[in-house]
GUBA-553713 format. One record per residue (C-alpha): residue number from 1; x, y, z; residue in three letters. Coordinates in Angstrom, 1 decimal, decimal comma. Last residue first. Example, Ala and Ser with C-alpha at 12.3 -4.5 7.8 and 13.67 -1.06 7.14 Angstrom:
BEGIN
<atom i="2" X="13,7" Y="-1,1" Z="7,1" aa="SER"/>
<atom i="1" X="12,3" Y="-4,5" Z="7,8" aa="ALA"/>
REM end
This chain:
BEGIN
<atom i="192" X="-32,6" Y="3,8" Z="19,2" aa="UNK"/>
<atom i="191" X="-29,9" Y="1,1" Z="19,3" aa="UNK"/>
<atom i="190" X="-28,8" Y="0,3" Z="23,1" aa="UNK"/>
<atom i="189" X="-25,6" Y="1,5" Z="23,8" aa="UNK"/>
<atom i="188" X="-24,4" Y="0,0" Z="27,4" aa="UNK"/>
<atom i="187" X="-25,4" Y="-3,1" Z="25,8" aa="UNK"/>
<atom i="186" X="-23,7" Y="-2,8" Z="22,7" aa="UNK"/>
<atom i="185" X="-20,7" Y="-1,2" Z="24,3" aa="UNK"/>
<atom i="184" X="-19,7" Y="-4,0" Z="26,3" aa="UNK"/>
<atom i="183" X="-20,1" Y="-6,3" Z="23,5" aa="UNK"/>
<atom i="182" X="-17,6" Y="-4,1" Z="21,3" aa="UNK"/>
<atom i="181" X="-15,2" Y="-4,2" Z="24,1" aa="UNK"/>
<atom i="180" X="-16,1" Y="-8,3" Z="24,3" aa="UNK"/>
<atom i="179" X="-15,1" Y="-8,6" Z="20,5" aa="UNK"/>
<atom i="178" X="-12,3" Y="-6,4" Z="20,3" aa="UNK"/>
<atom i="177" X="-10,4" Y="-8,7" Z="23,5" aa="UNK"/>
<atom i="176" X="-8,8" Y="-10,8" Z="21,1" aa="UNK"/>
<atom i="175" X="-7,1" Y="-8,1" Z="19,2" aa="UNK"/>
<atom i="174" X="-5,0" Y="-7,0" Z="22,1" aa="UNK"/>
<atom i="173" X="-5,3" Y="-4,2" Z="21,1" aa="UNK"/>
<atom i="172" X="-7,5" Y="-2,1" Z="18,9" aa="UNK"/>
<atom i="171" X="-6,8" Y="1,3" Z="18,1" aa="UNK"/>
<atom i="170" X="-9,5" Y="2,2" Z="16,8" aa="UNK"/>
<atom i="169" X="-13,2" Y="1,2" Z="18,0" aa="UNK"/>
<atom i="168" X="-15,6" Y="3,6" Z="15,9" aa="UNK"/>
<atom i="167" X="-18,9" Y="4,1" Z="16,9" aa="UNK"/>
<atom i="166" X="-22,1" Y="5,4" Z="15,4" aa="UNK"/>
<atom i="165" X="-21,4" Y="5,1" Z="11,6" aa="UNK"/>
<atom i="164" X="-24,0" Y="5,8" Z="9,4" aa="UNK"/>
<atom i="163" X="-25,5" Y="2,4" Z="6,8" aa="UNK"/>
<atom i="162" X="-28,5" Y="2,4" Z="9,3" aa="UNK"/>
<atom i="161" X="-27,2" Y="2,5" Z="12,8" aa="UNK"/>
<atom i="160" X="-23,2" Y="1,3" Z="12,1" aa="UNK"/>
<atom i="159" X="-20,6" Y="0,0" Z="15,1" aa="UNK"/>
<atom i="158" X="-16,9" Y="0,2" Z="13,5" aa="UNK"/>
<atom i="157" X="-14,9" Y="-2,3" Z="14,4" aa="UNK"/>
<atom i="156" X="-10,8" Y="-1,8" Z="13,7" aa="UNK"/>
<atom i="155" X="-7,3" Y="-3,1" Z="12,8" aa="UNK"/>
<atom i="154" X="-5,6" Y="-1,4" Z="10,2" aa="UNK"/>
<atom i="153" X="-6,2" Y="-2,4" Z="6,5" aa="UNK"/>
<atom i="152" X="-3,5" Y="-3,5" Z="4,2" aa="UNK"/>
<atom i="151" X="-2,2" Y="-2,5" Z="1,6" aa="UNK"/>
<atom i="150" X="0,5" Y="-4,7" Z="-0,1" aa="UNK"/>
<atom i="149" X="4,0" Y="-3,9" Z="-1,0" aa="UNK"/>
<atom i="148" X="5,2" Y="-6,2" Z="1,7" aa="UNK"/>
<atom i="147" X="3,4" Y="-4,4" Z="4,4" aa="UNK"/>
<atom i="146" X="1,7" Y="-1,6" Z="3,7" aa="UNK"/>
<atom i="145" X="-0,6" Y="0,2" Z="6,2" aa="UNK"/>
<atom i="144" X="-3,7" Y="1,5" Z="6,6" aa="UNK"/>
<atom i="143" X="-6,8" Y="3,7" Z="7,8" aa="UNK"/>
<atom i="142" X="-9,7" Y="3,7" Z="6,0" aa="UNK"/>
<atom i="141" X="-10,4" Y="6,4" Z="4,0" aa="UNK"/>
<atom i="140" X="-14,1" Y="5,8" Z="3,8" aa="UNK"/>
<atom i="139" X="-14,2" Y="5,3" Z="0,2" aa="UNK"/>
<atom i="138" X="-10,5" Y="4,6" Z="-0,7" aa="UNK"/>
<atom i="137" X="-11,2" Y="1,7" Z="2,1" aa="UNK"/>
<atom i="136" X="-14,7" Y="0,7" Z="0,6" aa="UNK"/>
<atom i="135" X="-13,2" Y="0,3" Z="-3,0" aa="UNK"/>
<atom i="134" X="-9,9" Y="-0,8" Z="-1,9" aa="UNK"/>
<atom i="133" X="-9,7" Y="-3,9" Z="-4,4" aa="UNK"/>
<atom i="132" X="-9,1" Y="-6,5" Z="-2,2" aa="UNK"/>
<atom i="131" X="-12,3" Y="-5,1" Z="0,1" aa="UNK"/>
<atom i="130" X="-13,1" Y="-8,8" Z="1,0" aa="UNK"/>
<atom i="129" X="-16,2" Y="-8,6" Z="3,6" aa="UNK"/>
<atom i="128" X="-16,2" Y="-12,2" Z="5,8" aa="UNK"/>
<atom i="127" X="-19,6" Y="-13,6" Z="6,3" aa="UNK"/>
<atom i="126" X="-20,7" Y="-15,2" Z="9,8" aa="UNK"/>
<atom i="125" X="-20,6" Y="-18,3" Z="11,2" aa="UNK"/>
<atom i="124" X="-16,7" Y="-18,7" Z="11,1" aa="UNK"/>
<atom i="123" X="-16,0" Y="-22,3" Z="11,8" aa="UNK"/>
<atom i="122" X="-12,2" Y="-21,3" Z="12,0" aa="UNK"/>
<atom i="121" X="-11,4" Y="-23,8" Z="9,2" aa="UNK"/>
<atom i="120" X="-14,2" Y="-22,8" Z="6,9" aa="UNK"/>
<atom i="119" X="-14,0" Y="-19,3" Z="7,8" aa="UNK"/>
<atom i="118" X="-10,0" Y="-19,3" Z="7,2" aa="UNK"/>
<atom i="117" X="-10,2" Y="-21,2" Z="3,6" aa="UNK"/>
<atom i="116" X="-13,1" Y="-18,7" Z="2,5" aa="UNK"/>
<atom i="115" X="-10,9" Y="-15,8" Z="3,1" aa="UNK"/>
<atom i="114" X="-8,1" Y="-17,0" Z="1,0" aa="UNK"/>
<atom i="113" X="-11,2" Y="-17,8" Z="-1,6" aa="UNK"/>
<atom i="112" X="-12,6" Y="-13,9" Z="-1,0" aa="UNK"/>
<atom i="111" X="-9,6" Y="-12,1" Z="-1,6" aa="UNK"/>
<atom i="110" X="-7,5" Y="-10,7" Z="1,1" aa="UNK"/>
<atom i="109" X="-8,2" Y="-6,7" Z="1,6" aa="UNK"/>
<atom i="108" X="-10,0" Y="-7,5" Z="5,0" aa="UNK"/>
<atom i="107" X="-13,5" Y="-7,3" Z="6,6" aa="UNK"/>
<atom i="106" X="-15,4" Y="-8,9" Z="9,3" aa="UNK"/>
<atom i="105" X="-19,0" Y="-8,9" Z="9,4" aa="UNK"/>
<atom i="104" X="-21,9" Y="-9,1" Z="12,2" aa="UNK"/>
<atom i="103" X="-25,3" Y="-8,4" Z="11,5" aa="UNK"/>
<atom i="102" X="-28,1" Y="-7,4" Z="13,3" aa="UNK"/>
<atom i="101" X="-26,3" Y="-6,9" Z="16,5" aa="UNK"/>
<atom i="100" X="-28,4" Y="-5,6" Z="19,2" aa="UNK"/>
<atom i="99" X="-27,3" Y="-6,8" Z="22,1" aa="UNK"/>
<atom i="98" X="-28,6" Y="-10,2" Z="21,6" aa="UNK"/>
<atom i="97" X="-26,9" Y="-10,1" Z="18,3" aa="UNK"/>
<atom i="96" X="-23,4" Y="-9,6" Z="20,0" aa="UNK"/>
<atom i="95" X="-24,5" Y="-12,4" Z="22,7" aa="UNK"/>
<atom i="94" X="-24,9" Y="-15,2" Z="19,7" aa="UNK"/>
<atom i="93" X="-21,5" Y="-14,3" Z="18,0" aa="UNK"/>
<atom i="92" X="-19,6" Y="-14,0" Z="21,4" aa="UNK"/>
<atom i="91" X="-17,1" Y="-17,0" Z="20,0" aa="UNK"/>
<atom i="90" X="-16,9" Y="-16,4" Z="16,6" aa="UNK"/>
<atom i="89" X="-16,2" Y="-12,7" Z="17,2" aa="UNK"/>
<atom i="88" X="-13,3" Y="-13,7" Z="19,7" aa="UNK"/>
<atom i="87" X="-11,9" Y="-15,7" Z="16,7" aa="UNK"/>
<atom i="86" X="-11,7" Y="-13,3" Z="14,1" aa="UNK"/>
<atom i="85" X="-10,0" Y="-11,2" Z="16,9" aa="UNK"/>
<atom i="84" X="-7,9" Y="-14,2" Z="17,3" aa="UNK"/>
<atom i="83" X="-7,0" Y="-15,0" Z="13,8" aa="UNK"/>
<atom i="82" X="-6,3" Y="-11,0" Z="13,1" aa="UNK"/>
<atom i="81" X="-4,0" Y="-10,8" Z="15,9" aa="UNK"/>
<atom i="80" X="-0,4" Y="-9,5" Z="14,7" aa="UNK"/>
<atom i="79" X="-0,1" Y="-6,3" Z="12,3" aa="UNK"/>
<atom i="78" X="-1,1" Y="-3,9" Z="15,0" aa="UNK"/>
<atom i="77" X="2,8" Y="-2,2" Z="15,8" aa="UNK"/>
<atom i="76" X="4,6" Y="-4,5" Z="13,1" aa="UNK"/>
<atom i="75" X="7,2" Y="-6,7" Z="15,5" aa="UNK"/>
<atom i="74" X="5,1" Y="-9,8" Z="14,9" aa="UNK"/>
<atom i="73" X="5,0" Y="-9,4" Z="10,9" aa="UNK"/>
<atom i="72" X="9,1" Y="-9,0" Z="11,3" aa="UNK"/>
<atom i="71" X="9,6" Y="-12,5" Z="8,8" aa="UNK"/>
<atom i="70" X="7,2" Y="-10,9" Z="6,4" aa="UNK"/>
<atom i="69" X="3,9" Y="-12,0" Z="4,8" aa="UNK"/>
<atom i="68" X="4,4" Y="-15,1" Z="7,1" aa="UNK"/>
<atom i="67" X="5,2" Y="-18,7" Z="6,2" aa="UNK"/>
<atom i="66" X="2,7" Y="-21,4" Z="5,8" aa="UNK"/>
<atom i="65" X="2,2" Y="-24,3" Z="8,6" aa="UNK"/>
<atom i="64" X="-0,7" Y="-22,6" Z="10,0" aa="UNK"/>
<atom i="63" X="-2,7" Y="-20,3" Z="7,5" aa="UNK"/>
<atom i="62" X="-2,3" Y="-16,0" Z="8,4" aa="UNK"/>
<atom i="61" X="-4,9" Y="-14,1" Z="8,2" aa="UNK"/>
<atom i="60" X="-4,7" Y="-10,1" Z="7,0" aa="UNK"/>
<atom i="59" X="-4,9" Y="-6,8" Z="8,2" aa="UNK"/>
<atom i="58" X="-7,8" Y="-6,5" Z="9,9" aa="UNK"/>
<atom i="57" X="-11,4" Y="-5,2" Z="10,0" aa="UNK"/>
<atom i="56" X="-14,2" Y="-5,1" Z="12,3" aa="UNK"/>
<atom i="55" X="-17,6" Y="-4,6" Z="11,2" aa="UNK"/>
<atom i="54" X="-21,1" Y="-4,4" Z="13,3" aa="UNK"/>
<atom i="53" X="-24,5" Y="-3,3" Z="12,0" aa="UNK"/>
<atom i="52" X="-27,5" Y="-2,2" Z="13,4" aa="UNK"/>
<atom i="51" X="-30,5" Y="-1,7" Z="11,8" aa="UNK"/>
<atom i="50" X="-30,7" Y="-1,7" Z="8,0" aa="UNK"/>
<atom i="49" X="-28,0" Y="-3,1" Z="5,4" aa="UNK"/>
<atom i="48" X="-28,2" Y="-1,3" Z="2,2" aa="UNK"/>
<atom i="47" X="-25,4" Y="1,0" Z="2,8" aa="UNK"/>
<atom i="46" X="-23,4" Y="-2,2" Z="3,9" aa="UNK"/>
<atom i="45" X="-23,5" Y="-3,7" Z="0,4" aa="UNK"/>
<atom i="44" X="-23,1" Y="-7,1" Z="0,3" aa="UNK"/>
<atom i="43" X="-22,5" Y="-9,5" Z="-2,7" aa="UNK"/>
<atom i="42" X="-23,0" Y="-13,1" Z="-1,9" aa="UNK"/>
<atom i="41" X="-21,0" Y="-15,8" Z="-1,8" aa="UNK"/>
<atom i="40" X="-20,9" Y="-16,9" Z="2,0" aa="UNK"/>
<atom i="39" X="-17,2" Y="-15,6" Z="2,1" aa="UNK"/>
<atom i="38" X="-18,5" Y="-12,3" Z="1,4" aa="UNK"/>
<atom i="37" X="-17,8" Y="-10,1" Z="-2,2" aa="UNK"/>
<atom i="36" X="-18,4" Y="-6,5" Z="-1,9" aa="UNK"/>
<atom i="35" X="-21,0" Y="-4,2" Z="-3,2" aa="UNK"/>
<atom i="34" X="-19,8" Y="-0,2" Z="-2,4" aa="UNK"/>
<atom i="33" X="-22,7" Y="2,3" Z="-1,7" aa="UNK"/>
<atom i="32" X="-20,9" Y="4,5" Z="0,4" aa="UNK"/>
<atom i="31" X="-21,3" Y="4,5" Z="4,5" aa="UNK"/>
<atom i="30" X="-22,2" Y="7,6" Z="6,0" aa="UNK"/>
<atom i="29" X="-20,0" Y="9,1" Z="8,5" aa="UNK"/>
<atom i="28" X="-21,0" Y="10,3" Z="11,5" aa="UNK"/>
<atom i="27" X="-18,1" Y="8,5" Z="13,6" aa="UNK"/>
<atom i="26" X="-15,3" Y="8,2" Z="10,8" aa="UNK"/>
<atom i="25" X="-13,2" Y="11,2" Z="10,9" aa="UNK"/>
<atom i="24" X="-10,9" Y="10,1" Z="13,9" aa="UNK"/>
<atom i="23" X="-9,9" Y="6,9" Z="12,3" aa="UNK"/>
<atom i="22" X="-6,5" Y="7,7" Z="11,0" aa="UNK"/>
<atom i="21" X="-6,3" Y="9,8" Z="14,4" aa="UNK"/>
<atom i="20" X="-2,6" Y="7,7" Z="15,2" aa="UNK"/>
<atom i="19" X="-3,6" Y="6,1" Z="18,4" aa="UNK"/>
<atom i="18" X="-0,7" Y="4,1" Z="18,9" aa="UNK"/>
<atom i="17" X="-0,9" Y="0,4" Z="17,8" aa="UNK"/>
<atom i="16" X="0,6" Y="-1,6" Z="20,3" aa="UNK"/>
<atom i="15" X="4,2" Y="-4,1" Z="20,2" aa="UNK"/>
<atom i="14" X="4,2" Y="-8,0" Z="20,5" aa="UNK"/>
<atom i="13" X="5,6" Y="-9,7" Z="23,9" aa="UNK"/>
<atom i="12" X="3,2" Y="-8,4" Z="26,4" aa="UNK"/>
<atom i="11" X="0,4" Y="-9,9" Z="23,9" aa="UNK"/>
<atom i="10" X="1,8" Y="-13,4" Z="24,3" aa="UNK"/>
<atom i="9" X="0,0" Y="-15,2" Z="21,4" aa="UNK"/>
<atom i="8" X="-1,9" Y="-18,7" Z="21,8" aa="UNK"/>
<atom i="7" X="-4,5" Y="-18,1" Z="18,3" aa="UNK"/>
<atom i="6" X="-2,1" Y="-18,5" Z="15,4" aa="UNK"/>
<atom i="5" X="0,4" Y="-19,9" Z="17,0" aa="UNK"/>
<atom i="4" X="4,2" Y="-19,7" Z="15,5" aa="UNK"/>
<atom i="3" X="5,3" Y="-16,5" Z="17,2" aa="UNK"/>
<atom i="2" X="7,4" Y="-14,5" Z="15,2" aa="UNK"/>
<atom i="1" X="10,3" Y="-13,2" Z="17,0" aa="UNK"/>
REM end
């Protein structure tokens, strides 16, 4: 049943994420000094990044024309929506820092040139976190899956004040709505 549009999908069609607590720990938490490699080629580190700071992760991009990770990648509760969430970010970029965004990232456990190919062809104006190594997902405990013998992260936003995190957004679904949920809260949330 995969569908073959990246960005078009029929969310009645493609199974929810269930609330599984995998991401009950994280409001309060402080975020550990990891560096990781962005699209834009620099190192971040989120512990180092002041104000307020929103992330949302997901499992993995796909590239038009090239097959799946796995033919049943649609029927994988969460699995499907990562170019759309991407995408809804892209598109409420400028309102997300007028509420109080200082920084917007997304993050995934692809490395940083498969990233690189999705920003550029997305027109992604902001720096996507690669975590292909697990450092910041071991460190948080993340929640994940495996798909295909790779780990993957599930699909997420987490709102941080000053390298803590206030807010966690878990499940997420559809995926293209993450960004205007996270908008919403931004301005009912203003940072203190």
């Amino acid at each position: 049943m995969n569908q073959p549009n990246l960005q078009g999908v029929d969310w009645s069609r493609i199974p929810a994420p269930t609330d599984d607590g995998a991401a009950a720990h994280l409001v309060g938490t402080a975020i550990p000094p990891v560096a990781l490699t962005a699209t834009d080629g620099t190192s971040v580190t989120l512990a180092t990044v002041p104000g307020r700071v929103v992330l949302f992760a997901y499992p993995r991009t796909g590239e038009p024309g090239k097959i799946g990770l796995t033919e049943d990648w649609d029927e994988i509760p969460g699995a499907r929506g990562c170019t759309p969430q991407t995408c809804s970010f892209r598109d409420l970029i400028g309102e997300l820092k007028a509420a109080g965004a200082s920084r917007v990232f997304g993050l995934s456990t692809q490395d940083t040139d498969y990233q690189r190919e999705m920003v550029g062809r997305l027109h992604v104006p902001f720096p996507i976190l690669s975590d292909s190594d697990l450092a910041l997902t071991r460190a948080l405990n993340l929640p994940t899956m495996t798909v295909a013998g790779q780990s993957l992260l599930k699909r997420l936003a987490l709102i941080i004040d000053d390298a803590r995190i206030t807010h966690v957004f878990y499940p997420v679904f559809p995926p293209d709505r993450n960004a205007g949920d996270v908008l919403a809260w931004l301005k009912a949330n203003p940072a203190g």
